[in-house]
C-alpha positions as CSV (number, residue, x, y, z in Angstrom):
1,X,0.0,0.0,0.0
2,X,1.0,3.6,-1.1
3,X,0.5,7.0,-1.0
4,X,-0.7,7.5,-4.8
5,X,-1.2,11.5,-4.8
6,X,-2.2,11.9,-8.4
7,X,-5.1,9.2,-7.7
8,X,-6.3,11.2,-4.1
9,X,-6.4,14.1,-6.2
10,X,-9.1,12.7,-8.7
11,X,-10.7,11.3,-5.7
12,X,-10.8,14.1,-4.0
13,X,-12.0,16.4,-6.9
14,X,-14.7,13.8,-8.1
15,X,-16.2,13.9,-4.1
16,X,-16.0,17.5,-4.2
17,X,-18.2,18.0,-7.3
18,X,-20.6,15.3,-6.2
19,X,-21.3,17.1,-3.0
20,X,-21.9,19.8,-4.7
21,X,-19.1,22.1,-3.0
22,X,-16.8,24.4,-4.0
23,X,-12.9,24.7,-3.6
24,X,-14.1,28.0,-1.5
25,X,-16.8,25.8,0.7
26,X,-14.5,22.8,1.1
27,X,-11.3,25.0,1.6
28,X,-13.2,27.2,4.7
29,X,-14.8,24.3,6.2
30,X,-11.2,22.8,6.4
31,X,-9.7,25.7,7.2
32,X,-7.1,26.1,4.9
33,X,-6.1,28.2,2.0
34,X,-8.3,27.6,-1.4
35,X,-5.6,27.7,-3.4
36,X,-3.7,24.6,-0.9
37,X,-6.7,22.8,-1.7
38,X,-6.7,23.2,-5.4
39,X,-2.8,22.0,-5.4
40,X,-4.2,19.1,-3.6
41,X,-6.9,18.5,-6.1
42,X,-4.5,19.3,-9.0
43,X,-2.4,16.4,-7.3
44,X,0.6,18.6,-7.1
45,X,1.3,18.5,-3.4
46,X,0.4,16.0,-0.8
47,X,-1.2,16.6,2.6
48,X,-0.9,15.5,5.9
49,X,-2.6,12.5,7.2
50,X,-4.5,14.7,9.5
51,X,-6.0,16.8,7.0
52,X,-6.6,13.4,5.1
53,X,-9.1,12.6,7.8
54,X,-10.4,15.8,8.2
55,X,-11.0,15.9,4.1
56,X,-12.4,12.2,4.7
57,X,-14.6,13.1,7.4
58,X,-16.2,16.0,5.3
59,X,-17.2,13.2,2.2
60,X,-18.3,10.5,4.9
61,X,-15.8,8.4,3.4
62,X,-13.0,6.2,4.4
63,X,-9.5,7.9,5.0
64,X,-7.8,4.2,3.9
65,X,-10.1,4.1,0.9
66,X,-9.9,7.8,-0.4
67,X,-5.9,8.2,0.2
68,X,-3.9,5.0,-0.6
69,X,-3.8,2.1,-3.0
C-alpha cells in the first residue's frame, strides 16, 4: 500500500463535485487556503494525514479508501 497523490487528487476532486461544493466551501470548512486545496486537487502536493481525515470526514468516506492504493 502507497501514497498515490495523483489518484487522491481525482478522488478528492470527483467527491468535491458530487457534494456539490466548492474549492471555497470545502477550503473554509477545512480551514485552509483555497488555493492549498486546489494543489491538492491538481495532485501537485500532498497533505498530511490529519488533514486526510479531516477531508475524509467531510465526504463521509473512508481515510484508507480515499488516500492510498
Amino acid at each position: 500500500m502507497y501514497y498515490d497523490i495523483q489518484a487522491t487528487a481525482g478522488r478528492g476532486c470527483q467527491l468535491r463535485l458530487h457534494a456539490g461544493f466548492t474549492r471555497e466551501v470545502v477550503a473554509n470548512r477545512l480551514g485552509i487556503d483555497c488555493g492549498y486545496l486546489r494543489h491538492i486537487e491538481n495532485g501537485t502536493r500532498g497533505c498530511s494525514v490529519d488533514l486526510f481525515i479531516r477531508i475524509a470526514e467531510l465526504y463521509d468516506v473512508s481515510p484508507g479508501l480515499f488516500a492510498f492504493r
